[in-house]
C-alpha positions as CSV (number, residue, x, y, z in Angstrom):
1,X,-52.7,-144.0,-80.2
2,X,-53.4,-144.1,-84.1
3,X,-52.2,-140.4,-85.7
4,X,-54.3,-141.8,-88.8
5,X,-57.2,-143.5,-89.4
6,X,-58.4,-145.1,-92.8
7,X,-61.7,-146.9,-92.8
8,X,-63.0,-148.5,-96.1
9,X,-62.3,-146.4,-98.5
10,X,-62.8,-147.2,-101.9
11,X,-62.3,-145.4,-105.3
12,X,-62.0,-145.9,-109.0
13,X,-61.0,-144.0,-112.0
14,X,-62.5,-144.6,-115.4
15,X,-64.2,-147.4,-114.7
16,X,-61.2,-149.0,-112.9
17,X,-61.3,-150.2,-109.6
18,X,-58.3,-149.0,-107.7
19,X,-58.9,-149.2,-103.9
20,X,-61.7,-150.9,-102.6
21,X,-63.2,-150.5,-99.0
22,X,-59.4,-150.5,-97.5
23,X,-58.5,-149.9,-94.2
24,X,-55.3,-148.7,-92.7
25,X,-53.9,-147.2,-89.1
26,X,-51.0,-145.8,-88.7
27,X,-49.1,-145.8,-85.0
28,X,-46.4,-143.2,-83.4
29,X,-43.3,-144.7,-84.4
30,X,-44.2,-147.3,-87.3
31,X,-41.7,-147.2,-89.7
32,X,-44.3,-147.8,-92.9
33,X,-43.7,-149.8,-96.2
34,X,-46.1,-149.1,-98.8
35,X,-45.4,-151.9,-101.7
36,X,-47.3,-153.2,-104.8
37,X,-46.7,-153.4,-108.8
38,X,-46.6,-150.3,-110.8
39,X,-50.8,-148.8,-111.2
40,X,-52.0,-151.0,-107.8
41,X,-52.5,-147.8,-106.4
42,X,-49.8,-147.0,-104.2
43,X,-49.9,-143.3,-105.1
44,X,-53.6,-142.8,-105.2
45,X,-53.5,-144.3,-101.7
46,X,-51.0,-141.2,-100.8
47,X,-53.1,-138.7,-102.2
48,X,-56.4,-139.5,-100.5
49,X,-54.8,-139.8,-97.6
50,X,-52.6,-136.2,-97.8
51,X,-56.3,-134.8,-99.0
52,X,-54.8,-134.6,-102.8
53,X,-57.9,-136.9,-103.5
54,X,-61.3,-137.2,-102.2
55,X,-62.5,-140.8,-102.2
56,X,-65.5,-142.3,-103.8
57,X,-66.1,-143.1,-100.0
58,X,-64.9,-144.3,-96.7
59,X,-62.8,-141.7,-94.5
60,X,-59.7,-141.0,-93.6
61,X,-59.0,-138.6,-89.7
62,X,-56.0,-137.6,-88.5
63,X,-55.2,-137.0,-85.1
64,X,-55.3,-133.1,-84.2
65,X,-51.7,-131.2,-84.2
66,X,-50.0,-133.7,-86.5
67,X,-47.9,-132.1,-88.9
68,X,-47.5,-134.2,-92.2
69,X,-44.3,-134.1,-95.0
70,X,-45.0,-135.5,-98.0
71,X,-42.6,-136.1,-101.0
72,X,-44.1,-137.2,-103.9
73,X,-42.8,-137.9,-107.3
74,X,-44.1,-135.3,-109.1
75,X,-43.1,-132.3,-106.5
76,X,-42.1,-129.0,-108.4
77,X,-39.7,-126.7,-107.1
78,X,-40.7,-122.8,-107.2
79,X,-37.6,-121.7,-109.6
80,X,-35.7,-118.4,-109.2
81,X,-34.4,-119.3,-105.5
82,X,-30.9,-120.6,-104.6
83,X,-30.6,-123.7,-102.7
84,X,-30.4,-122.1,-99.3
85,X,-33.2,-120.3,-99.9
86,X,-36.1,-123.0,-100.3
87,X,-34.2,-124.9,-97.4
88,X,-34.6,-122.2,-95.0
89,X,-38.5,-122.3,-95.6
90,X,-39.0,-125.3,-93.5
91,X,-38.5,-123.1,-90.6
92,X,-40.8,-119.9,-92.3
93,X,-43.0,-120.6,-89.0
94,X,-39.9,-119.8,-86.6
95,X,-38.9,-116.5,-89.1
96,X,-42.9,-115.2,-88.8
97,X,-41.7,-115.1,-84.9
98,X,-38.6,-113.6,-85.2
99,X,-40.6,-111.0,-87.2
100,X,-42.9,-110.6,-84.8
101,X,-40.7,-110.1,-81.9
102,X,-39.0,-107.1,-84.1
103,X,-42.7,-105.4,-84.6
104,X,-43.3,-105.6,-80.8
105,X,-39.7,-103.8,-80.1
106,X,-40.8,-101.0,-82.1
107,X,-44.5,-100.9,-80.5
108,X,-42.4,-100.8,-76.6
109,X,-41.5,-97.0,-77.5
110,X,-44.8,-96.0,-77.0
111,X,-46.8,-97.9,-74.3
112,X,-48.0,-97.4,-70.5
113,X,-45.8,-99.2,-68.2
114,X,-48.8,-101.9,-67.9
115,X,-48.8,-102.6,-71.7
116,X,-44.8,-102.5,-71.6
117,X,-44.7,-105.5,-68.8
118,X,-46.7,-107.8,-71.2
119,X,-44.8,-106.8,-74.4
120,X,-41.8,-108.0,-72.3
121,X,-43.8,-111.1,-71.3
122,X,-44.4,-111.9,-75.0
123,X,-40.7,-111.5,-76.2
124,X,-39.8,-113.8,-73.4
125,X,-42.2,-116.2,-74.5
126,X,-41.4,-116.3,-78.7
127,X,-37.6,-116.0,-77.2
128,X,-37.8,-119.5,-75.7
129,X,-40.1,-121.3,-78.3
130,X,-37.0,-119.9,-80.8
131,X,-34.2,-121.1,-78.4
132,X,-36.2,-124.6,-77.4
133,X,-36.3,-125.2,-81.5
134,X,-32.9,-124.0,-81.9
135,X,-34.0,-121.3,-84.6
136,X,-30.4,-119.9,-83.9
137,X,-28.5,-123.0,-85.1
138,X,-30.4,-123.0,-88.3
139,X,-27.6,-122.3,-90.7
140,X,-25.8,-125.4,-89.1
141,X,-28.5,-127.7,-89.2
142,X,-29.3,-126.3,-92.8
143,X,-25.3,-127.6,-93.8
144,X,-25.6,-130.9,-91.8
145,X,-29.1,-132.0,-93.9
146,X,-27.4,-130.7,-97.4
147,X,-24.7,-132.1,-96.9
148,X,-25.7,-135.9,-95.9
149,X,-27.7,-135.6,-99.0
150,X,-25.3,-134.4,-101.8
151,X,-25.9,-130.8,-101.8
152,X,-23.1,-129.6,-100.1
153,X,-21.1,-130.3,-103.4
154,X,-23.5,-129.0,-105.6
155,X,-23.4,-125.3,-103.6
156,X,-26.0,-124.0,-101.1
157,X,-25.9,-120.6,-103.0
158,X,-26.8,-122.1,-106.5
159,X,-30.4,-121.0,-108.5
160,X,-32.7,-123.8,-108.1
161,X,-33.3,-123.2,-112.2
162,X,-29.6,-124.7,-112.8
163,X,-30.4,-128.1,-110.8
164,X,-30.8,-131.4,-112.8
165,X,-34.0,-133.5,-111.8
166,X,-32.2,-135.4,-109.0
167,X,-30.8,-132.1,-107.6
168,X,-34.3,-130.6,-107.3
169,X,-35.6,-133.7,-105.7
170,X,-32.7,-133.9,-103.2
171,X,-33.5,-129.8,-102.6
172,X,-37.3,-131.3,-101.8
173,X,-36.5,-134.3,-99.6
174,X,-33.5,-131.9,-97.9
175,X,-36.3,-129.3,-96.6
176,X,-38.6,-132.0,-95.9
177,X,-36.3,-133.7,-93.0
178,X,-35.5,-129.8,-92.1
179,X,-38.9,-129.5,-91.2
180,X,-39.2,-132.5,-88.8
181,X,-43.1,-133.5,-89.7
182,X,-44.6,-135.9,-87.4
183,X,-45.1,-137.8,-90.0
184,X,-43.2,-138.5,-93.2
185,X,-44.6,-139.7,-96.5
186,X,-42.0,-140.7,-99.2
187,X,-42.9,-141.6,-102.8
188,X,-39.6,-143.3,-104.1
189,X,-37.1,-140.6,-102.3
190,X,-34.0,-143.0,-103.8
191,X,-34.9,-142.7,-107.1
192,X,-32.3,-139.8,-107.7
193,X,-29.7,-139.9,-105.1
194,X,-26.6,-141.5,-104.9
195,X,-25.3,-145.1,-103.4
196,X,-23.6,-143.1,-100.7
197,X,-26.7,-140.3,-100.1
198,X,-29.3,-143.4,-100.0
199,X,-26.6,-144.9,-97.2
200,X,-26.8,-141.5,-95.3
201,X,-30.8,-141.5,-95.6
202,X,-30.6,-145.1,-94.4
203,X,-28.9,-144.4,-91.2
204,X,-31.4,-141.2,-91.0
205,X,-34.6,-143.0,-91.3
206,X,-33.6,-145.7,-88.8
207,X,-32.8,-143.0,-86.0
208,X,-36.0,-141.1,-87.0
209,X,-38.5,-140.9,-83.9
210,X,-41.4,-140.3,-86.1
211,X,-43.9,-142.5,-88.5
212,X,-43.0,-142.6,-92.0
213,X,-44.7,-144.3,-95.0
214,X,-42.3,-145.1,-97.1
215,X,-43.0,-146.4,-100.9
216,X,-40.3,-147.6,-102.7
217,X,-39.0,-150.2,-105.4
218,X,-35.8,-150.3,-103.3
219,X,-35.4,-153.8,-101.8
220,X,-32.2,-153.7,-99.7
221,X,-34.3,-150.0,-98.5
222,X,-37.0,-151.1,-97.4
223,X,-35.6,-154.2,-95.6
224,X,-33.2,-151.6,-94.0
225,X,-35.8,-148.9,-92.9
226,X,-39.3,-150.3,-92.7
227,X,-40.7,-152.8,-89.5
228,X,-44.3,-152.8,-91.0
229,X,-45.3,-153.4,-94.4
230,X,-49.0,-152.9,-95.8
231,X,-49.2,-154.8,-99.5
232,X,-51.6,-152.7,-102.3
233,X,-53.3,-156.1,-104.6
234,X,-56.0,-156.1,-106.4
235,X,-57.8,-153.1,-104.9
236,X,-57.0,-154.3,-101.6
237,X,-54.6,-153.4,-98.6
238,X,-53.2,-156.3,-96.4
239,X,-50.8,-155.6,-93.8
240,X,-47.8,-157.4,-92.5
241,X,-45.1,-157.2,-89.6
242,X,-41.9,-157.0,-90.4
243,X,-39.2,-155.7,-93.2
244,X,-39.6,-156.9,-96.9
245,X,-38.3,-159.8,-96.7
246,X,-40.2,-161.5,-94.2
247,X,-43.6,-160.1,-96.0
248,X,-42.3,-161.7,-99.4
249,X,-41.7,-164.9,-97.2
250,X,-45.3,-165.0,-95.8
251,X,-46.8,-163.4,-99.0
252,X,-45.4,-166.4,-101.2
253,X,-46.6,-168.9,-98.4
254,X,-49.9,-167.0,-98.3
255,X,-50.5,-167.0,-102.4
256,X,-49.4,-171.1,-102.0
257,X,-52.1,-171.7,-99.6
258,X,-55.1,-169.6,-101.8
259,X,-54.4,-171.4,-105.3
260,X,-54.6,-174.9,-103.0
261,X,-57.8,-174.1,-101.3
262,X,-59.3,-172.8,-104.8
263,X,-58.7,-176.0,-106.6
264,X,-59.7,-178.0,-103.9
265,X,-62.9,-176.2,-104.0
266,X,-63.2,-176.4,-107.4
267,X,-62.4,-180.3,-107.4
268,X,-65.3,-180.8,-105.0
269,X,-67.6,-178.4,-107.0
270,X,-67.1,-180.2,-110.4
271,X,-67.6,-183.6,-108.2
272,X,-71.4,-181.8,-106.6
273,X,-72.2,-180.6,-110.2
274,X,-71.6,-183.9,-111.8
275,X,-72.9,-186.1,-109.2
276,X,-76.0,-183.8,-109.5
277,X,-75.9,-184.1,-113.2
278,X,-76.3,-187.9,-113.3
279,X,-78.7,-188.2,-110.5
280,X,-81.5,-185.4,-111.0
281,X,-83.4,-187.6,-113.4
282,X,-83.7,-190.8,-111.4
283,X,-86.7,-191.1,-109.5
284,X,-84.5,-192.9,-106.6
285,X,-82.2,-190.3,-106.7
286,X,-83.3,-187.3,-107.3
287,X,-83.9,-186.4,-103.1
288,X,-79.9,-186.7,-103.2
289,X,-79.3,-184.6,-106.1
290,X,-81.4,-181.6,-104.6
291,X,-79.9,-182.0,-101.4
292,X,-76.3,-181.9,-102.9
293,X,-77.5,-178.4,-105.2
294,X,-79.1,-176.8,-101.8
295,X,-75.3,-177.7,-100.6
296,X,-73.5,-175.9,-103.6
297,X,-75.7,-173.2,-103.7
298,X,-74.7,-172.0,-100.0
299,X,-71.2,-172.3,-100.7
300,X,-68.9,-169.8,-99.9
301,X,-67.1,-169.9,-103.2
302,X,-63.7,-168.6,-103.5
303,X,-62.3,-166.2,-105.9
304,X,-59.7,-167.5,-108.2
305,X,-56.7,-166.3,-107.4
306,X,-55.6,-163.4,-109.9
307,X,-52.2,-163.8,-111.6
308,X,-50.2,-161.1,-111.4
309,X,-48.8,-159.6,-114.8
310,X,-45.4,-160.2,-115.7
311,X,-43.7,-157.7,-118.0
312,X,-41.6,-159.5,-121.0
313,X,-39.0,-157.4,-122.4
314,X,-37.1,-157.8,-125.4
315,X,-34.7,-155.2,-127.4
316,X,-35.0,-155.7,-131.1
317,X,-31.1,-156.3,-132.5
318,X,-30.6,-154.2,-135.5
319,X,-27.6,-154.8,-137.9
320,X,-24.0,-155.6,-136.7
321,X,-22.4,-152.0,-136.2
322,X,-18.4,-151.6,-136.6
323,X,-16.2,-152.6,-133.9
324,X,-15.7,-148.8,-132.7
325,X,-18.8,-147.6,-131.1
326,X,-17.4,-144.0,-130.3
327,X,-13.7,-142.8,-129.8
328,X,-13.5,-139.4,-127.3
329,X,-10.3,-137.5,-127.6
330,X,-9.9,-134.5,-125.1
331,X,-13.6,-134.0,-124.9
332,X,-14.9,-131.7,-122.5
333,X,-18.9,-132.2,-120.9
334,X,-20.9,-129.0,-119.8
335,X,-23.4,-126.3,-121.3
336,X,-22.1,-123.2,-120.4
337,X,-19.3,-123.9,-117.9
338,X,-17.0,-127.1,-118.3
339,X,-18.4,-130.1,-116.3
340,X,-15.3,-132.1,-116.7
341,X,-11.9,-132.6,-117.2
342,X,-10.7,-133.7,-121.1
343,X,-12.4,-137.0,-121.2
344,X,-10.4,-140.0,-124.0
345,X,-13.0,-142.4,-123.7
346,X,-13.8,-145.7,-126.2
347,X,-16.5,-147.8,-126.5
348,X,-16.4,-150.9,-128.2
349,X,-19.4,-152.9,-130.3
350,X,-20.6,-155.5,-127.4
351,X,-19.3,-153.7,-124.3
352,X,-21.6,-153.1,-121.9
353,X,-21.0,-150.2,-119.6
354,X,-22.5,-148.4,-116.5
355,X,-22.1,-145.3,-115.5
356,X,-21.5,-143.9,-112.0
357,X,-21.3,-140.5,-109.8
358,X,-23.3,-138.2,-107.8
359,X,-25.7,-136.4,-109.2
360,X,-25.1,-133.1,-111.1
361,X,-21.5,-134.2,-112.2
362,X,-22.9,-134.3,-116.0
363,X,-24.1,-138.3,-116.3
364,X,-26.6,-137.5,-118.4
365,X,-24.7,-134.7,-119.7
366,X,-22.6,-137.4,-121.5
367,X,-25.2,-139.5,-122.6
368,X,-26.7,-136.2,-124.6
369,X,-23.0,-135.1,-126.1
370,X,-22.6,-138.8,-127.3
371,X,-25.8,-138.8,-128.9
372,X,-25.5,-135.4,-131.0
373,X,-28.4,-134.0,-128.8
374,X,-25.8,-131.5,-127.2
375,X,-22.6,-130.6,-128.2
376,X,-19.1,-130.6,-126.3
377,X,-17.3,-127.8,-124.8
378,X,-14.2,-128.9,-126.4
379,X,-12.7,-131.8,-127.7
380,X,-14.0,-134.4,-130.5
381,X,-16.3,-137.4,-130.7
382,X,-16.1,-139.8,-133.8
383,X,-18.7,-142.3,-133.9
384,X,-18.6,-145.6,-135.4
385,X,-20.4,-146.5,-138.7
386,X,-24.3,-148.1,-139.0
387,X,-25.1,-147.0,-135.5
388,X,-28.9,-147.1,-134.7
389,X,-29.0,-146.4,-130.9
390,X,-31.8,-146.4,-128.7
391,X,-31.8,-143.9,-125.9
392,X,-34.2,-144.3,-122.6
393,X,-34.6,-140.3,-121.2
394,X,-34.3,-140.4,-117.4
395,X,-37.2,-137.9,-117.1
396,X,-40.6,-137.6,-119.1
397,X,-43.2,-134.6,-119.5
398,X,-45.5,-134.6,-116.8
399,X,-48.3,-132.3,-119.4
400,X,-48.3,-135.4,-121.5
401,X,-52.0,-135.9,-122.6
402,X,-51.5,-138.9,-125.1
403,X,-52.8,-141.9,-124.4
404,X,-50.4,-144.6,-124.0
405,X,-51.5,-146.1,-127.0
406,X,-51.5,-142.8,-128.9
407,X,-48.1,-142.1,-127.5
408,X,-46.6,-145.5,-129.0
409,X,-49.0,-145.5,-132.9
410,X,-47.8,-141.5,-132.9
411,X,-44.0,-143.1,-132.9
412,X,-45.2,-146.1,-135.1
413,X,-48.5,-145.3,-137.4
414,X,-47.4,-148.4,-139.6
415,X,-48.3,-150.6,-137.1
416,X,-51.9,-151.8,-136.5
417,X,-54.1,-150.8,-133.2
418,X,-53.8,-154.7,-132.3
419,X,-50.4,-154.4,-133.0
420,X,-50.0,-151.7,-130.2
421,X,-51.8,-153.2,-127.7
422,X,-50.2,-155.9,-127.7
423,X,-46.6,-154.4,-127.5
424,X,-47.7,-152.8,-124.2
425,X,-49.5,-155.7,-123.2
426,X,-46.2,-157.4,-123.3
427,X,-44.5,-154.6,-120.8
428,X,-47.4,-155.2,-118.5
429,X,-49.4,-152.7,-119.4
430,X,-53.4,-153.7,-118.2
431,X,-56.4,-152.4,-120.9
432,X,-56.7,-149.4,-118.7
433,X,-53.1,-148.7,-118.7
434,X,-53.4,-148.5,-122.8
435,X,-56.1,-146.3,-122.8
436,X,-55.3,-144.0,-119.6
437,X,-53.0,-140.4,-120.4
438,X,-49.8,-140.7,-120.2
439,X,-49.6,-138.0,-117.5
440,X,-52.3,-139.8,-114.9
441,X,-49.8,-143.3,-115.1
442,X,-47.7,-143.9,-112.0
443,X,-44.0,-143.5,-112.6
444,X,-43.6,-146.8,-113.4
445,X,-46.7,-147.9,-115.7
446,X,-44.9,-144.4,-117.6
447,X,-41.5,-146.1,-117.8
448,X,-43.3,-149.3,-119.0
449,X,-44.5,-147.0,-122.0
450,X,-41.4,-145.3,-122.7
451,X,-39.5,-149.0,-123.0
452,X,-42.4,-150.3,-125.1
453,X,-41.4,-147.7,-127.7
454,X,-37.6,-148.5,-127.4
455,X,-38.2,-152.2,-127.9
456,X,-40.3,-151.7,-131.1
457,X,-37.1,-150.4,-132.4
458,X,-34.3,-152.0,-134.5
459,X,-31.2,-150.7,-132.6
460,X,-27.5,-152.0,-132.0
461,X,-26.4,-149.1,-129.4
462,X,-28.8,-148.5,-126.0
463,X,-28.1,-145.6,-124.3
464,X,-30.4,-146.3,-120.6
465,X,-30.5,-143.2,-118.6
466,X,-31.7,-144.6,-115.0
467,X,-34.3,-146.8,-116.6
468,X,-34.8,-148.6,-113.3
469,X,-36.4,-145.6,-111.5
470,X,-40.0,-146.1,-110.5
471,X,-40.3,-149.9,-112.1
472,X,-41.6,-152.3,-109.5
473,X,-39.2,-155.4,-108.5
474,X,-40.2,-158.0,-110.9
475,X,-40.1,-155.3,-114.0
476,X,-36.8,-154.6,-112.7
477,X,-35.9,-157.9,-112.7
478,X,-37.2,-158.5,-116.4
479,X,-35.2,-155.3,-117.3
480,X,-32.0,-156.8,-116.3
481,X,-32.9,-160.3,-117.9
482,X,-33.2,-158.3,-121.3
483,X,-30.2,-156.5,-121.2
484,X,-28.4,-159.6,-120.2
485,X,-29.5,-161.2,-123.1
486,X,-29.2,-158.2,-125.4
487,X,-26.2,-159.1,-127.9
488,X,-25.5,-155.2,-129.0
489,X,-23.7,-152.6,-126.9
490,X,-25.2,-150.7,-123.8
491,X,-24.2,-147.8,-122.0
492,X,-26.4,-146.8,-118.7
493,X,-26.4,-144.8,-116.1
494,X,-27.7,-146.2,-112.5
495,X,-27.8,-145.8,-108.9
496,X,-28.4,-149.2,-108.2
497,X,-25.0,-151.1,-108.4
498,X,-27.1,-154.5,-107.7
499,X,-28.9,-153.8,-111.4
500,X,-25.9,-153.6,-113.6
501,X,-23.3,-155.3,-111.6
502,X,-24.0,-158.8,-112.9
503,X,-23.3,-158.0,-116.5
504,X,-21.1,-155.0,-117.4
505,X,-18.0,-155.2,-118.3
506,X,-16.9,-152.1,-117.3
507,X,-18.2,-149.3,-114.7
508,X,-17.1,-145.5,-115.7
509,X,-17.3,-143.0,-112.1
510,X,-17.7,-139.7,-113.5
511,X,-15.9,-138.3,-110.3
512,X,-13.1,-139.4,-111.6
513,X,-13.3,-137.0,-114.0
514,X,-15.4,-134.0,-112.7
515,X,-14.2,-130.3,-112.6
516,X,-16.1,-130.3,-109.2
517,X,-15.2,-131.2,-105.6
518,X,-16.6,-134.2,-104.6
């Protein structure tokens, strides 16, 4: 029995075609991969379907009682709450009866005998809904979530306004498995948690009784999670069975077979049109030529098959910096508390160096401090002479209204409109990528903007704060190319070992170091 049903559905922005007439079921139990490039339409898909969007047309029906979770990317947290607070909202429903059993003890003082044997009936009744959901065992189940997602460490009892970006996130996925949904949606849940969190949600998601759609830029994820994988191309939706791997298998096979049946088409096309082209005029002829145009005319012809844009990246190289980079003596990371332990760090020109830990243990915290943005606690910092760094933010305003091309010729008015578009062209950025907000890009077509500016840059130092989050596989893969290739020094922090573990030469774990317990 379907718990959703999408039928041809179609809808555009601006005069882009996102979706068009897609369809989509989803089953009891299908473990859902939602995959395409960055600004396909992965996250418009979610919307419409969660009623975020209304589409041009087409509908989309659920199936009565289902409860749905969604976790987008963009979620904000209500602030002035601790931890422990927002959690125990996923079971507000459970509370309302708890609260209701306490008004009907104070009605039983004064009530006919009649009225008092259904009042008893009715406590009975909430009493055992309570029991069956084990509304008693809340504060345990409450730990176990946090704490197979990081938040344990981080302290149940902290303000929600002190949480980093991949704390709040981990607070918003937490109360989402609290709740138990019949269905879970996911945009990118790995984006912010640790190796050893995305483990934990691994082994969660595989045990999970439920449907899920899942999207995520995660490959060993979604191979590990997903048994059904529906592909967003082109405005289209095309499903496939199995993990990621065996749709990239049929996929590639697939793509094969389309660009040999196009230009056989178009071999016997050019043949019809020229044989038609020599043979209309002759009198002998002619019945042959007509016969062979009535022929092309009620072809089915084919679509040639659209190639898929590839970012290129490249980091500009500015001048040769001195050997030392940086040189940290006794330096001590945090804003209003210490973070760490004294840290005697150095970073030498061409070293290339990722950064490691769970979240909240000051990752970007150090990024800042070596950057002047923030200062230390304690200790000293001496940089190295004709230093130009480049520094990737992990997070971006979300009330950005530029357009992407206003948001590069703001940071570069020397350069030409031509000029522009053709440095986000490059990052694989379409026409109405250039011209859309900033703030209606997906995560990644955003992240696409943000390198565009870094690589129109002369620098000799990058500083990557989780650049990989939200860019699609093959950006990813470009990414890593770049920095490979990239002859100046890097420092960047990443949860995906499998991105930087081909080229650094050393790998810093900030637990090492942290004040906190781990």
């Amino acid at each position: 029995m379907s718990i959703l049903n999408v039928e041809s559905v179609s809808h555009g922005f601006g005069g882009r075609r996102i979706l068009e007439d897609v369809s989509f079921r989803l089953l009891k139990g299908e473990h859902v991969g939602l995959v395409g490039a960055n600004g396909e339409g992965k996250s418009t898909f979610l919307d419409i379907i969660t009623g975020k969007l209304m589409p041009d047309k087409g509908k989309v029906e659920w199936s009565s009682r289902v409860t749905v979770g969604y976790l987008d990317q963009h979620t904000v947290l209500t602030r002035g709450k601790t931890i422990r607070d927002v959690l125990k909202e996923a079971f507000q429903g459970m509370f309302d009866l708890e609260a209701e059993t306490l008004q009907i003890y104070d009605r039983m003082g004064s009530v006919s005998e009649s009225e008092m044997n259904k009042l008893l009936d009715d406590v009975g009744e909430i009493q055992s809904i309570l029991e069956h959901n084990g509304f008693y065992m809340i504060d345990a189940k409450v730990e176990e979530i946090a704490n197979g997602l990081g938040l344990g460490e981080v302290g149940l009892d902290k303000d929600v306004e002190d949480l980093s970006g991949g704390q709040r996130t981990k607070v918003l996925l937490t109360k989402l498995l609290l709740q138990n949904p019949s269905i879970l949606i996911l945009d990118e849940p790995t984006n912010f948690l640790d190796v050893e969190h995305i483990e934990w949600l691994k082994r969660y998601l595989n045990q999970y009784e439920n449907a899920f759609i899942l999207v995520s830029h995660d490959v060993a994820f979604l191979n590990s999670v997903v048994n059904l994988i529906y592909h967003v191309e082109n405005a289209g939706l095309t499903r496939y069975t199995g993990n990621y791997e065996e749709f990239m298998a049929l996929f590639e096979t697939q793509k094969v077979q389309e660009i040999k049946a196009y230009d056989k088409q178009q071999k016997e096309v050019d043949r019809m049109e020229d044989f038609i082209a020599k043979n209309k005029a002759r009198f002998s002829t002619t019945g042959r030529a007509k016969s062979r145009q009535k022929q092309l005319e009620k072809m089915d012809l084919l679509d040639k098959p659209r190639e898929k844009i590839q970012p290129k990246f490249k980091f500009r190289e500015a001048r040769t910096p001195s050997k030392l980079i940086f040189e940290a003596r006794d330096l001590v990371l945090g804003y209003d508390e210490p973070l760490t332990s004294p840290l005697n760090l150095r970073l030498e020109r061409g070293q290339k160096v990722a950064i490691r830990g769970v979240n909240g243990l000051g990752k970007s915290t150090l990024l800042k401090t070596l950057l002047g943005i923030i200062p230390p606690v304690s200790g000293d910092l001496e940089l190295g002479d004709f230093l130009f760094p480049g520094y990737f933010e992990q997070e971006s305003s979300h009330k950005n209204y530029n357009t992407a091309l206003d948001e590069v010729w703001g940071e570069y008015p020397g350069l030409s409109n031509s000029e522009v578009r053709s440095a986000l062209a490059r990052c694989g950025l379409t026409k109405e990528h250039i011209s859309s907000k900033m703030m209606v890009l997906s995560g990644g077509e955003n992240a696409k903007v943000r390198l565009c500016k870094l690589m129109l840059k002369d620098v000799n130092w990058l500083v990557l704060d989780e650049p990989t989050n939200h860019l699609d596989v093959d950006a990813k893969e470009e990414l890593k190319r770049a920095i490979t290739e990239y002859r100046g020094t890097v420092i960047v922090v990443s949860h995906e070992p499998e991105f930087y573990e081909d080229w650094v030469t050393n790998v810093w774990n900030l637990e090492e170091w942290t004040t906190k317990i781990v």
